[in-house]
C-alpha positions in Angstrom: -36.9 -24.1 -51.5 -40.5 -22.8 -51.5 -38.9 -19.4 -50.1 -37.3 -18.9 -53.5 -40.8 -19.4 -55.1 -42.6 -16.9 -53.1 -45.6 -19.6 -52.7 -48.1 -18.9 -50.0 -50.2 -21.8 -48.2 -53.0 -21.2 -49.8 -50.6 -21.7 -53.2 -49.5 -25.2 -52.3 -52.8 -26.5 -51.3 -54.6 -25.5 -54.7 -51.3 -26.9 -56.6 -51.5 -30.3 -54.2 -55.1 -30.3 -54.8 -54.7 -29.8 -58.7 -51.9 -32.4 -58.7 -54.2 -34.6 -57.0 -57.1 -34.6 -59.7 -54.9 -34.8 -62.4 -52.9 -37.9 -61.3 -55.4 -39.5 -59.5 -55.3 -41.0 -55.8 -53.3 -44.1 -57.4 -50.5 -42.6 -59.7 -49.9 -39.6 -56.6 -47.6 -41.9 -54.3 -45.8 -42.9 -57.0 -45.1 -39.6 -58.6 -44.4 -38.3 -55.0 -41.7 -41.1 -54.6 -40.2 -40.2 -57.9 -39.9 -36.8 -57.4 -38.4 -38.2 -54.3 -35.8 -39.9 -56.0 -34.7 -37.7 -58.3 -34.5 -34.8 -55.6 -32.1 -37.5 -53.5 -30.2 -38.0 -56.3 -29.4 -34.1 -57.4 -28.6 -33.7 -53.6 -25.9 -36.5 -53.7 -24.8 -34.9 -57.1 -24.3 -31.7 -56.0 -22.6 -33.1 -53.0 -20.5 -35.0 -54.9 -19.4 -31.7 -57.1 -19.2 -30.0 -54.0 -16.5 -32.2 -52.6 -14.5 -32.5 -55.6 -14.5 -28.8 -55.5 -13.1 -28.8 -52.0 -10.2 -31.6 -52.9 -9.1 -29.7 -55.6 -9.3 -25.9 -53.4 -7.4 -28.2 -51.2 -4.6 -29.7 -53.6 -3.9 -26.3 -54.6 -3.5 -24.7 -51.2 -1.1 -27.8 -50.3 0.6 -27.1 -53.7 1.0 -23.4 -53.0 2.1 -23.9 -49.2 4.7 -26.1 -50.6 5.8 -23.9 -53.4 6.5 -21.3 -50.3 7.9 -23.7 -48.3 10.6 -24.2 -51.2 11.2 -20.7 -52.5 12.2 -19.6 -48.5 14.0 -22.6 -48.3 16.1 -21.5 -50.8 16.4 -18.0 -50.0 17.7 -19.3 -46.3 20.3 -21.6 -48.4 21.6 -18.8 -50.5 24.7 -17.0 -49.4 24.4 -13.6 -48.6 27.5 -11.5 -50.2 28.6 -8.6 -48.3 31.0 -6.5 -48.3 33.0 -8.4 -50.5 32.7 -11.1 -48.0 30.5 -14.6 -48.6 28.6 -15.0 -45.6 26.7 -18.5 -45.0 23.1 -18.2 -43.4 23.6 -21.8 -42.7 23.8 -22.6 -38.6 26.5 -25.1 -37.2 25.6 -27.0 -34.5 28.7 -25.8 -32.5 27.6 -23.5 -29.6 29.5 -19.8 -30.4 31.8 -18.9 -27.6 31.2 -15.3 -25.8 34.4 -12.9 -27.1 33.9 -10.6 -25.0 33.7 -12.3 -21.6 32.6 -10.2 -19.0 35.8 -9.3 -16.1 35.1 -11.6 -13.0 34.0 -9.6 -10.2 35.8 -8.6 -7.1 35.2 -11.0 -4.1 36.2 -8.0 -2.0 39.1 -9.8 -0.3 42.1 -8.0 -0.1 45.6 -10.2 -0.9 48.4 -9.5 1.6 51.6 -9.4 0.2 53.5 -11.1 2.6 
């Protein structure tokens, strides 16, 4: 914090040191815890905004993954139309048979016709 400042050693000892003769050696601890206090407390503050910030970032990414989620679920529902032809992009469960079947191969035997 004193980086922001641009405060040199020299700085904080004469501000200490002018702090100190104004308050007096009785009233410094309790300013010091005070200050203490109120520090701790804008620290759990800002944490506290800071993590509100991140549920909400959060909610909305969930939101928008789910709003994705949907909109390509329902393009993968929709039928596809096609040449004048309604074809489903829904699978079965049934395996698809090969049309084509490849020819069985020769076993190199040669049948005697007898």
């Amino acid at each position: 914090m004193l980086l922001f400042l641009d405060i040199g050693t020299g700085e904080l000892i004469l501000i200490l040191l002018v702090v100190f003769v104004v308050m007096g050696p009785k009233k410094l601890p309790e300013v010091a815890r005070t200050m203490g206090k109120t520090i701790n407390e804008l620290k759990r503050a800002s944490a506290g905004f800071k993590n509100e910030i991140n549920k909400e970032v959060q909610r909305l990414d969930r939101e928008t993954r789910f709003n994705d989620f949907l909109q390509q679920k329902a393009t993968q529902d929709e039928s596809v139309t096609k040449e004048g032809e309604t074809v489903s992009t829904k699978t079965s469960s049934k395996p698809i048979e090969n049309p084509d079947p490849e020819p069985e191969q020769e076993t190199g035997r040669v049948e005697r016709k007898g």
